[in-house]
N, C-alpha and C positions, 0 to 999 in steps of 0.2 A: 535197787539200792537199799541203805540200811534202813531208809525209812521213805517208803515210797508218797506217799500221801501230802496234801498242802497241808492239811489239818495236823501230821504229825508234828510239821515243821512249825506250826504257827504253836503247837504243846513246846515242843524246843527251846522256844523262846519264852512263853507266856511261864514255864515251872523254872525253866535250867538256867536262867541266865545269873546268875549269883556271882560264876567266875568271871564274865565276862567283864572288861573294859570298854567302855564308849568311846569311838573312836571320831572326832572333832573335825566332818568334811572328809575328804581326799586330797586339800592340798590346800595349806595357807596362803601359797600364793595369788596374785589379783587372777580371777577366770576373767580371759577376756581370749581373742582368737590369737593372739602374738604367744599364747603360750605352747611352746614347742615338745616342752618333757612336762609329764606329768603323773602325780600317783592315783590308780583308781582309789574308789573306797577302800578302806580298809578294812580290817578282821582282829579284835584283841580281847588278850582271855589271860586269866591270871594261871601258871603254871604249877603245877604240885610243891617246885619247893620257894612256893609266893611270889617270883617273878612275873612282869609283865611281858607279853610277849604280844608284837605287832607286824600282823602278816598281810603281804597286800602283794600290788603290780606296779609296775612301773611303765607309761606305754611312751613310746618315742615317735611322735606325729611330725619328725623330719621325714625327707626322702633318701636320706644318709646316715650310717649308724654309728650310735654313740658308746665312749665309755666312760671310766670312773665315775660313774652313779654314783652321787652322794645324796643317802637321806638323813632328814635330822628329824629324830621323835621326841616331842616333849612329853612327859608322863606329868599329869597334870592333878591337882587333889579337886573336891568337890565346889572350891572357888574358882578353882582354875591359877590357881597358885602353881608353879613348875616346881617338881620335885626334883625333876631328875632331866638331864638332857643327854642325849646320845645319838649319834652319828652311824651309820651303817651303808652297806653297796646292797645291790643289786646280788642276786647269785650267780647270773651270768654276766660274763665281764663287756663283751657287749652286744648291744642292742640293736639287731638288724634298724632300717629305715622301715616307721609304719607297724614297727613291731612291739611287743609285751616283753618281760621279766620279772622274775616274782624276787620277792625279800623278805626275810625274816631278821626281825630284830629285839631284843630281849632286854631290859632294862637290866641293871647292874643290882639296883637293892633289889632287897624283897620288903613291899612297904605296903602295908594294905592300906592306906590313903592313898593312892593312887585311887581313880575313877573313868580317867579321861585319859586320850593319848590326840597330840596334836602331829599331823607328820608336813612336813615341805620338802622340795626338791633343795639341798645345799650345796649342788654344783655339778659339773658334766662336761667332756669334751668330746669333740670330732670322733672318731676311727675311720682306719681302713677296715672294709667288710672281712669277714669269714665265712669263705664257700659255704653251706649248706647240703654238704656231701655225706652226714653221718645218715643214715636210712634207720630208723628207729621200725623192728617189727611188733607190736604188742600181742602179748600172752594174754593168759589168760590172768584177772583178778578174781582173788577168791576172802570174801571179807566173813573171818567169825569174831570171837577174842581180840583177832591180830589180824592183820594187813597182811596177805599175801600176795606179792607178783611177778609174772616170770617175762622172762622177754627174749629179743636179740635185736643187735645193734652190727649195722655192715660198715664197713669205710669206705668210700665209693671214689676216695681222693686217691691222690696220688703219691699222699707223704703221708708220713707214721702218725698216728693221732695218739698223743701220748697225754694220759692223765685224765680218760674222758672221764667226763661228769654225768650222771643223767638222773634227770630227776621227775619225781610222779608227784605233780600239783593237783591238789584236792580243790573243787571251790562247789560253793554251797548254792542255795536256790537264784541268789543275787548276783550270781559272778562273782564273785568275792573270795579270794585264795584265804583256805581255814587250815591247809596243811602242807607240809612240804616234807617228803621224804625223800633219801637217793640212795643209790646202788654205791657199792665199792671202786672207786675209779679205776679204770681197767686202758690198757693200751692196745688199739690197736693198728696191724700192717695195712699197707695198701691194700687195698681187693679183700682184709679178711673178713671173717662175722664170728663175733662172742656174745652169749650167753648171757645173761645177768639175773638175777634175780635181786626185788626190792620186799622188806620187812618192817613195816610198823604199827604205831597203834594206831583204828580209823577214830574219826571225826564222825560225832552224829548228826551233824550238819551236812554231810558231804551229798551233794547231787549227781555230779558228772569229778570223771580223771582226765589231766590231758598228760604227756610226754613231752620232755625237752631235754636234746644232751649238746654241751659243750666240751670242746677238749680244747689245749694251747692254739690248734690250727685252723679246726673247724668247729660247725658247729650242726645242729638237726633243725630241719621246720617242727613246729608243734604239734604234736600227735595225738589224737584221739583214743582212748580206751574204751571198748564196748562191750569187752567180751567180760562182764562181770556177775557174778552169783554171792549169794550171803548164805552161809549156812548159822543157822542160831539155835541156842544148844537148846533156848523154854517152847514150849508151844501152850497155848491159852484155850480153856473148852471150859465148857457147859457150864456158862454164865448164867448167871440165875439172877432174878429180880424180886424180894420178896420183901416180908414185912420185916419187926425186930423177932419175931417167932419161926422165921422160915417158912412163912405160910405164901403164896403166890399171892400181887394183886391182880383183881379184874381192872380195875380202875384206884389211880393214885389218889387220895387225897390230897391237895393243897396244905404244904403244912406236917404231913404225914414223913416219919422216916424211914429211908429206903435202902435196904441194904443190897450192893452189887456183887455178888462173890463168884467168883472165879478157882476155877479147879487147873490148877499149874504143874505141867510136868518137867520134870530138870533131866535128859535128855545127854550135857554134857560134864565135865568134869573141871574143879572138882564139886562134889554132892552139895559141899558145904555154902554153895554160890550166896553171894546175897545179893539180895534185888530191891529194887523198887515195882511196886504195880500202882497205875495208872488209871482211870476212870475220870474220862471224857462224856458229857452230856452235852446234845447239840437241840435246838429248835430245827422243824424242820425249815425255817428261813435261812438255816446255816449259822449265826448267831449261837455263841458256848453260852451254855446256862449256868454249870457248873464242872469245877478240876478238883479230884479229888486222888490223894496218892497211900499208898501201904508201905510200909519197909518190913522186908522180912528176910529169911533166911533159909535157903533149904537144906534140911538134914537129914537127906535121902532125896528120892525119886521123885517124890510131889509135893505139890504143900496147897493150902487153900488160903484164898488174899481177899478181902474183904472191904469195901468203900462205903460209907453210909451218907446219902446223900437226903434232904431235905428239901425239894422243892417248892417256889416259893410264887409260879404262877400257873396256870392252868394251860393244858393243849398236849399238841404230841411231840415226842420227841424221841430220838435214836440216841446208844448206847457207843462209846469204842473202849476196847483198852488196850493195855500195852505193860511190857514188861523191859525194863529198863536196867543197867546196873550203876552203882555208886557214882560211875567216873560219864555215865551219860550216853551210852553206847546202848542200843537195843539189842537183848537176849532174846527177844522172841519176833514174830510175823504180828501184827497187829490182830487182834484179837476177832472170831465172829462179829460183828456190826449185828447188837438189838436194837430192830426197824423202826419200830412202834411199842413208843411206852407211854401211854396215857395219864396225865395228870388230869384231873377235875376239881373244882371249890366245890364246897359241902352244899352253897347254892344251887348248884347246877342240878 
């Protein structure tokens, strides 16, 4: 995936979370075992043009399936004042018995007092089911820049499936849906199989992809994605650990300042990329000591990114970095891991 590591994931959140909204439970309603619809946790993150937007699941603990999902999201200020309320469905209309549905919903202003988002179930009825007759085949996923994925989709019914939907849910280390993208709604005949292809931006959150397509008639079970690869345009080498002179330490002083630099190659297009770089120091009990970040820009083929850290107790400790861009997406493989880096007090 785009960032394989727990360590990356817990940088993720420890440097990026600026756009994020806090999203208040999984569901205002009383938890007790009589609750039959319910929303998992959620996932909310303020959007480029300042909207909030609140992405989650819906799971249906009938033995019978449901529709007209109604959610209601309060977007909530740093009191928990309601700014904004707003109402949304499900994306699939409906909900096998025992089954999931993912939603997205986006707040109408663009209010950077927002903080908070509150979601509840606001209402739901019966259906008659939808055979399970769409056969979803997965492609291959290929994540750089952009989301690529190819697929095919068979109709195994016996009636025309017209207007199918199918969509590629991202969700993060938590189970938690961070993305939702969909192919072009395509019709198909009995017996036939079409093509599709899906295009978006990833999620550096994202751990696992599942599959799910709806059309008027029918509908698909949930599909697993596995066949995925990242190609990333930076790659990170020969990391250096020295003094403010570029001289090597034998041993760090306590107190002493440390510069980490990294020699960065820009691989894709265009030249001009800009980036963040990253500089992770761990104890080896696992325990971060220090996060330190670069912004820079490349104006050509390489560039050198530099972190000056100060450590402030004594023992050993391992090195990661990482190269990141603007909107939080990794441009490069996580950097060589330096194993052992000695800090000592002048005492010692």
């Amino acid at each position: 995936m785009k960032i394989a590591s727990t360590l990356a994931l817990l940088l993720a959140f420890s440097l990026l979370s600026s756009n994020l909204v806090w999203a208040v439970g999984g569901n205002t309603l009383p938890s007790n075992t009589s609750l039959t619809v319910e929303i998992l946790p959620a996932y909310s993150y303020r959007a480029d043009d300042g909207t909030t937007v609140v992405l989650g699941e819906v799971i249906n603990h009938n033995n019978f399936p449901i529709t007209g999902v109604t959610i209601g999201v309060s977007f909530l200020n740093q009191n928990d004042n309601t700014l904004e309320y707003k109402t949304g469905s499900t994306l699939l209309k409906v909900i096998p018995g025992n089954g999931k549905a993912p939603f997205s919903i986006s707040s109408t202003k663009s209010d950077p007092a927002i903080e908070k988002v509150q979601t509840k179930i606001a209402g739901f009825t019966s259906s008659s089911s939808r055979q399970q007759v769409l056969s979803i085949i997965p492609g291959h996923l290929q994540i750089a820049s952009k989301l690529s994925f190819s697929g095919t989709i068979k109709n195994t019914g016996t009636m025309i499936s017209s207007g199918t939907k199918i969509y590629l849910i991202s969700y993060d280390a938590f189970q938690r849906v961070v993305s939702v993208a969909n192919a072009e709604p395509i019709d198909l005949g009995p017996g036939t199989t079409s093509s599709f292809s899906i295009t978006s931006t990833p999620n550096s959150h994202t751990k696992s992809y599942k599959l799910v397509a709806e059309s008027d008639s029918y509908q698909s079970t949930i599909t697993d994605v596995t066949d995925v690869t990242t190609t990333l345009p930076v790659i990170i080498s020969g990391t250096l650990v020295t003094d403010p002179q570029g001289n090597k330490y034998s041993t760090i002083p306590v107190g002493a300042p440390v510069k980490i630099t990294s020699e960065l190659g820009n691989l894709g297009s265009p030249t001009t990329q800009a980036y963040v770089y990253y500089v992770q120091v761990k104890n080896f009990a696992g325990q971060v000591e220090f996060i330190g970040k670069y912004s820079g820009v490349f104006l050509g083929q390489s560039d050198n990114a530099t972190v000056t850290w100060n450590p402030t107790t004594d023992g050993p400790y391992f090195i990661e970095t990482y190269v990141w861009n603007s909107d939080n997406i990794p441009l490069a493989p996580t950097g060589p891991i330096i194993n052992v880096v000695l800090v000592k007090s002048q005492q010692s």
